[in-house]
C-alpha positions, 0 to 999 in steps of 0.5 A, a space after each residue: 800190743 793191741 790197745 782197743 782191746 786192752 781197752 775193752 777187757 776193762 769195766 763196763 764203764 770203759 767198754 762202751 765208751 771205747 765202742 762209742 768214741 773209738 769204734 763207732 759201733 752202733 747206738 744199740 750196742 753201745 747202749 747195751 754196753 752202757 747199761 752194765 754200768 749199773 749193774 756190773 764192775 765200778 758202777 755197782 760197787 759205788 751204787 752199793 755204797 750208797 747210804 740210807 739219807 741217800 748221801 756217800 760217807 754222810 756228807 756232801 763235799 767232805 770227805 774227800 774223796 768219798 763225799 756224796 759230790 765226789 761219789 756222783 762225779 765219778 759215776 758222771 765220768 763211768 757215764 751210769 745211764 741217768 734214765 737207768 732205774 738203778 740212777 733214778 733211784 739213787 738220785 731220788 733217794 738222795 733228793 728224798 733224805 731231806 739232808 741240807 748243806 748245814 754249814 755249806 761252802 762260804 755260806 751255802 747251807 740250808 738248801 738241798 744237795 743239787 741247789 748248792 750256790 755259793 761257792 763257784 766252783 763247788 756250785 758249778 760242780 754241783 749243777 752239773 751233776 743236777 743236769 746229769 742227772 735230771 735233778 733240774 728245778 725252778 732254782 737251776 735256773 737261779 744257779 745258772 744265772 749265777 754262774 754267768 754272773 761271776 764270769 771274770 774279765 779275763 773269761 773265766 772262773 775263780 772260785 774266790 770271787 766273792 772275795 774280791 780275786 781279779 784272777 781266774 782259776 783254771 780249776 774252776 774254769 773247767 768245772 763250769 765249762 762242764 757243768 754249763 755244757 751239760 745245763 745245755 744238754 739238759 734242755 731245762 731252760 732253753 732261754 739261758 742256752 744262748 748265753 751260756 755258750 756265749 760264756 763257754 765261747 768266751 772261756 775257751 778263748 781263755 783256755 787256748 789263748 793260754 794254750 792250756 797251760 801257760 800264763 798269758 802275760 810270761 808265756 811260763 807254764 803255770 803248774 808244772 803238775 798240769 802236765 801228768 794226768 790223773 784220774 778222776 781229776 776230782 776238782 784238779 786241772 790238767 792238760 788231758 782234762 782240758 783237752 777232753 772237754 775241748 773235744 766233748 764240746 767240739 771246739 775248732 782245732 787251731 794252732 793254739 791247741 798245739 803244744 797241748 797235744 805234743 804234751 799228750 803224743 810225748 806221754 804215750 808208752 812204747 806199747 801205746 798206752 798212757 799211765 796213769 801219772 798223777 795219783 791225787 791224796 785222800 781217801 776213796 771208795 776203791 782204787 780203780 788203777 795203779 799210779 804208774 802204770 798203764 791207765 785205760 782211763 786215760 788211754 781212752 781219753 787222750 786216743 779219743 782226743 787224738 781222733 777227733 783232732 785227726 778227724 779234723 
């Protein structure tokens, strides 16, 4: 089986990035590649479903996993151009609807979808979307420093921080890692950049010193659901996940990075693709892929993983 070009008889948002993280083909192609995602496939469908206030399914975070969060975190992940007029239009329609979290998340509410701070992995979630999709402002900057605030000893994140957990989750941690790399990428604050990758550099040691998946003090596997991959991970960890971002970062392979990616070589199929292993509960706008059977999203993410380890 030729699995590129399985690959890339899939949705625009597979396309461009099999071209851009597997064929090196040149920014103009993937760019034009890219632009379908607004218009064609996945993209358009869940741009369509936008309502009036600018929210998914009339809400913020619930339901799940239908919410305005979860709808802008999966086109996120197909990577709908935030400059596109279709991505601009979405976000300013949401901006726009002068909808507040009303009750919020432990006490987030009165404020705006993208300046949610309260819950840290709900805000975490939340900046990062903000960054993305070029919704920063003066209170980016609050949310940030938030979120630096409640880095844990160990460093990493908990969600239950303010209710006095000693813990990190991994859930969480992720999350932030991601929503703190794309704050980087944002360019909003250039002041704050050096401490946030001082906190990702710190959280990554947390991540590998764990080897992505056991317990520090026992060395047992944490969550034995950590190992088979879903997609879209919603807020759940999971190996792939961790590794992925890992890559996305361009964190240094060492030795603690292992075990993680024998997990990911032991998962590819005798046609040398990867199923889809972990189908998360609830409701969706529409299903994408079949639990079980062979999931381009995530052949694309572990062949990419694989690539940039052997790249070095």
């Amino acid at each position: 089986m030729d699995v590129t070009a399985w690959l890339l008889e899939g949705d625009p948002a597979i396309r461009w990035q099999v071209m851009a993280d597997l064929l090196d083909e040149s920014p103009s192609s993937v760019d034009e590649e890219r632009a379908l995602v607004a218009t064609e496939g996945w993209g358009k469908q869940l741009l369509a479903l936008q309502e009036p206030d600018g929210t998914w399914a009339g809400g913020f975070y619930s339901p799940k996993w239908i919410s305005t969060n979860y709808t802008l975190r999966q086109l996120r992940y197909f990577g709908l151009d935030p400059t596109s007029p279709q991505a601009q239009a979405a976000r300013d329609r949401l901006i726009e609807g002068g909808r507040t979290w009303r009750h919020g998340v432990d006490g987030g509410g009165g404020v705006p979808f993208f300046h949610y701070m309260a819950e840290t992995c709900v805000t975490a979630m939340n900046l990062g979307l903000g960054c993305y999709f070029q919704a920063t402002s003066e209170r980016t900057t609050e949310v940030v420093r938030f979120l630096l605030e409640q880095q844990m000893d160990d460093g990493g994140w908990n969600c239950e921080v303010v209710r006095g957990s000693v813990r990190s989750s991994f859930h969480t941690t992720i999350s932030t890692l991601e929503a703190l790399l794309e704050f980087e990428r944002s360019g909003y604050e250039p002041a704050l950049e050096d401490a946030s990758q001082a906190a990702r550099t710190r959280a990554h040691e947390y991540m590998l010193d764990r080897h992505l998946m056991r317990g520090l003090s026992d060395g047992e596997m944490i969550n034995q659901s950590w190992t088979r991959f879903s997609f879209p991970p919603r807020w759940w960890y999971d190996v792939l996940r961790g590794l992925d971002y890992l890559r996305d970062a361009a964190v240094p392979v060492d030795e603690r990075w292992d075990e993680a990616l024998s997990l990911v070589e032991s998962r590819r199929s005798a046609e040398g693709t990867w199923k889809l292993q972990n189908h998360h509960s609830g409701r969706e706008h529409f299903r994408m892929e079949q639990p079980g059977k062979s999931s381009r999203w995530n052949t694309l993410r572990a062949s990419r993983v694989l690539r940039y380890v052997e790249a070095g």
